[in-house]
Structure formats: structure tokens, C-alpha cells
C-alpha positions, 0 to 999 in steps of 0.5 A: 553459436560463439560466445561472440556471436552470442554477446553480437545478438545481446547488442543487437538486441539491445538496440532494438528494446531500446528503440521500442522503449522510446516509441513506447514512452512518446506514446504515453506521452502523448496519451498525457496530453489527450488525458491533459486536454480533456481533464483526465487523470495521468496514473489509472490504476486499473489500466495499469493492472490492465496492461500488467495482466495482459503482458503475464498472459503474453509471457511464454518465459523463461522471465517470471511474471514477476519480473515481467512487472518489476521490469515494466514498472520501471517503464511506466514510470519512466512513462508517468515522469515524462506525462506530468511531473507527479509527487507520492506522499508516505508514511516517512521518513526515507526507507519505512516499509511504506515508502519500499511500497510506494517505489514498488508501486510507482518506480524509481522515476517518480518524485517521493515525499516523506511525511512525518505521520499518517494524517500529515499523508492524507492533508498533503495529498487534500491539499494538492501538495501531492498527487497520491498518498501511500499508507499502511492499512493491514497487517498478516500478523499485527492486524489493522493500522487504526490510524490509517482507518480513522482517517477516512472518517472525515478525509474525502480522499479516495483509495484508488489502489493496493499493494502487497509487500512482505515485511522482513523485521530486524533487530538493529542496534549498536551493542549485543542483545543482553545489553539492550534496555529498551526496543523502540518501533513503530505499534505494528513492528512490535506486534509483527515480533511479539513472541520473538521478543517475549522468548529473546528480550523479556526484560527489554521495555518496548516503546512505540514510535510514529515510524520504524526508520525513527526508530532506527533513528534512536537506536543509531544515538543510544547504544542501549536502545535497539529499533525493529526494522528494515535491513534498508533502515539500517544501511540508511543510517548505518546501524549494525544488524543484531538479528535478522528475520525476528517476525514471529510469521515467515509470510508476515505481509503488509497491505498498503493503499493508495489515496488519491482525489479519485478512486479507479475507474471500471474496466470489465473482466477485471477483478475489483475490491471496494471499501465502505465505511457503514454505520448501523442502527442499534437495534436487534439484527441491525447488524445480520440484516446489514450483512444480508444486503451483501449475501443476498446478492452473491457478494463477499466480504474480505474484511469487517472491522468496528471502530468508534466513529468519534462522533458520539460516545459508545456509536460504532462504524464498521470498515467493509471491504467487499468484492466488486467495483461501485459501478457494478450492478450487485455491489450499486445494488447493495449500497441502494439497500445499505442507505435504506437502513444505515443511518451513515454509508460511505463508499471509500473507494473502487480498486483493482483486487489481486 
């Protein structure tokens, strides 16, 4: 064929996707009305990861299955917009890696609202001022945002999704490094390039900030200040790249959640996580014996972190991600056995796993 006849066939083409986007987005919208009527939710995750699986197993190519999500993301949220007008508050302000998270998992078409800490996300999500909230829980390299994990002490929100994203840290400022007296980042940025700045910047003090956009804020008003950053930062606010690629890992990654009033329902032969908050006795093998509800019945622990409960000095609660969903016989199982012999058993959420 031409390259005419090849361009006539794209335009062809084209009509057609066009026409079956639209259709596709009435449908949803009426899927909206039925989901309003009756009380439902408009964003499920779990049937979103639904239709996502199912459209890579569809997938003959040459488009990856990566970009067979980034594409129909920007559908379904095209889709979502049209249902309910919806609002995701995050960690701000504009261009944190939580809020590139957020757009990855909701699009371009929704609504985004910048708070200025973590516990600012969970209070506008509790209070109905947002839909869902996006915060950061893990890091590859840093380890776990303790903020975030506190957090579901008292909050009665649900974590009703994950997303993945790789960090990529730069440092940003407006003079050469051997000028630069003080690097400013939020706690997980200066522990994602630790050894980078112990072999670069050795007499640089390091200085924690509630995010990394505000300290791309500083740096862009002290030419003896430098931020630990996203590229997109810097091209927000117009501060010059020093040096690009400073996480000590190339595989750095970040695992966000969503919170939301209602965690993800159940869809059979999907893979699930949930997150519990579990307090023990203190007492010999309290621990081992809690442990053993798991094992006995096949389940695996992903996670296991201590923290202080805040409530009384020197007592203990353990953060739990297991695999499975709570409505799954072996993991309801488990949650029966944890409440005959933990004192405090929270269940934070059921969400679709990788």
C-alpha cells in the first residue's frame, strides 16, 4: 500500500475507535446511574483491575501491556468524569511523586486536590471534601512513611487500592554542588540517596520537609539551598537539574494506597492483599503463636512492621499485609483466630495485588 492509502486506513480508523469510545463511555455512564440509584460506589477497584487483566490477555500486540493501560486509563477516567464528578486528595502540593501517582492511577480527567500533609489527606477524605485520598506507605529503599502508617490507628478509612511507581531523584538547585550548604527533601528522599550524598555532598546539612515539591520551593528562593526531587518539580517551578539519577538503587519504587470510605469488593480468581493493624499480648510466643494463625492456613505475610500504638507507653502494634481478600474463607478464618487472642484486630482494607 501508498503511504496514502496507508494515512486513508489510519483515518478510517480512527472514526471507527472514535465511535466506540463514545458508545463505550454512554455505557459507563449509565452503569453510573444504576451504581447511583442503588447506593453504589462509581470507582471499584478491583473491577477496574478486572477489565485491565482481562484486556492484556486479549492483547496479541505489538502495543505492550503497559500501554494497553496507560491508554485505557485515560478512558476510564474520561468514563469516571462523565459518572460523578470525583476529587482525589495527595500528599501536595502539585508535581510530589504522590501526586504523579495519583494521575497514574485515576487520569487526567479527574479532579485533584493538593493537601499540605498526610493527615490533612485522611481528614478531607473523612469528611466527604474528597472522594479518595493517595498516600505514600513503602519505599524499595527508604522503607516504610510512618506517617502514613499511624495514621490508620484512629482513621476508619479504608485502603481500597495500591499503586507502584518508580522514583527517579534529582538534585535541584540554582548554584554548582560545591556551593550548596544545605539539601532540604522530604524523610524518604534523603534516605532513597543517602550514600549518594555521603560520597557528593559530605558537608551539606540535610534537612527534612513535609514534601519534596516544598523543597524544590526553597531551593527555588536560596541559591545556597538544593531540593531532592522530581524532574517535574523542577520544571514546575523552574529550577535548574544539578544532577539527575542520584537514588542510590536504579530500581528505587514507592508503594502508594488508596483510602477511600469502602475498601474493594471481591471478584473470584483475582489476586488480593489486605492490611490489618494487630496488637499482641505480652506474654512469651504471643508473637510466634499470632504468626501461626497465618501459616497454619497456607497464608503469606508480605509485610510485618511494629509501631507504637500511641495509646499507652512502651505497647506495640504490628502493621500485617497478608495475601488474600477478608472475605476469603482462610484469611476470615484467621481474623476469627487473631480476635481470640489479640487484645486489638483491625482489618484496614482488601485491595487488588500485583
Amino acid at each position: 500500500m501508498s503511504l496514502d492509502d496507508q494515512r486513508k486506513r489510519i483515518d478510517e480508523l480512527d472514526e471507527q475507535i472514535l465511535k466506540l469510545l463514545n458508545e463505550r463511555v454512554r455505557c459507563a455512564a449509565e452503569i453510573g446511574k444504576i451504581k447511583r440509584s442503588n447506593g453504589g460506589q462509581i470507582y471499584v477497584a478491583s473491577r477496574e483491575e478486572q477489565v485491565f487483566r482481562k484486556l492484556e490477555k486479549l492483547n496479541e500486540g505489538p502495543l505492550d501491556n503497559a500501554a494497553i493501560r496507560a491508554i485505557y486509563r485515560e478512558v476510564m477516567s474520561a468514563a469516571i468524569a462523565l459518572e460523578k464528578p470525583m476529587l482525589i486528595a495527595y500528599l501536595g502540593p502539585e508535581a510530589t511523586f504522590t501526586h504523579q501517582a495519583a494521575v497514574k492511577k485515576f487520569g487526567q480527567s479527574i479532579d485533584y486536590l493538593a493537601t499540605p500533609a498526610i493527615p490533612d489527606v485522611f481528614h478531607t477524605v473523612a469528611k466527604g471534601e474528597a472522594d479518595y485520598g493517595v498516600i505514600p506507605i513503602e519505599n524499595s529503599t527508604g522503607g516504610s512513611v510512618l506517617d502514613s502508617m499511624d495514621m490508620f490507628f484512629d482513621s476508619e478509612l479504608k485502603i481500597c487500592a495500591q499503586i507502584y511507581l518508580t522514583i527517579t531523584q534529582n538534585l535541584i538547585g540554582q548554584s554548582p554542588i560545591d556551593q550548596i550548604k544545605k539539601v532540604y527533601s522530604k524523610d524518604q528522599g534523603i534516605l532513597q540517596c543517602r550514600d549518594w550524598l555521603h560520597a557528593h555532598m559530605p558537608k551539606a546539612s540535610l534537612h527534612n520537609c513535609e514534601s519534596t515539591t516544598k523543597a524544590v520551593q526553597i531551593a527555588s528562593e536560596d541559591p545556597e539551598c538544593a531540593a531532592i526531587a522530581s524532574s517535574l518539580a523542577a520544571d514546575l517551578y523552574g529550577v535548574p537539574m544539578i544532577e539527575r539519577n542520584i537514588q542510590d538503587r536504579s530500581d528505587n519504587t514507592t508503594r502508594f494506597l488508596v483510602i477511600g470510605k469502602e475498601s474493594s469488593g471481591y471478584i473470584p480468581d483475582m489476586k488480593f492483599k489486605s492490611s490489618f493493624l494487630v496488637s499482641i499480648k505480652d506474654e512469651v510466643g504471643a508473637l510466634e503463636n499470632t504468626l501461626m494463625v497465618f501459616a497454619k492456613r497456607g497464608l503469606n505475610l508480605s509485610k510485618i512492621e511494629s509501631r507504637p500504638s500511641g495509646k499507652i507507653a512502651w505497647e506495640y502494634c504490628f502493621f500485617i499485609d497478608v495475601n488474600g481478600h477478608y472475605e476469603e474463607e482462610p484469611v476470615s478464618e484467621a481474623v476469627s483466630g487473631l480476635k481470640g487472642m489479640c487484645p486489638f484486630v483491625k482489618w484496614l482494607g482488601s485491595y487488588p495485588d500485583k
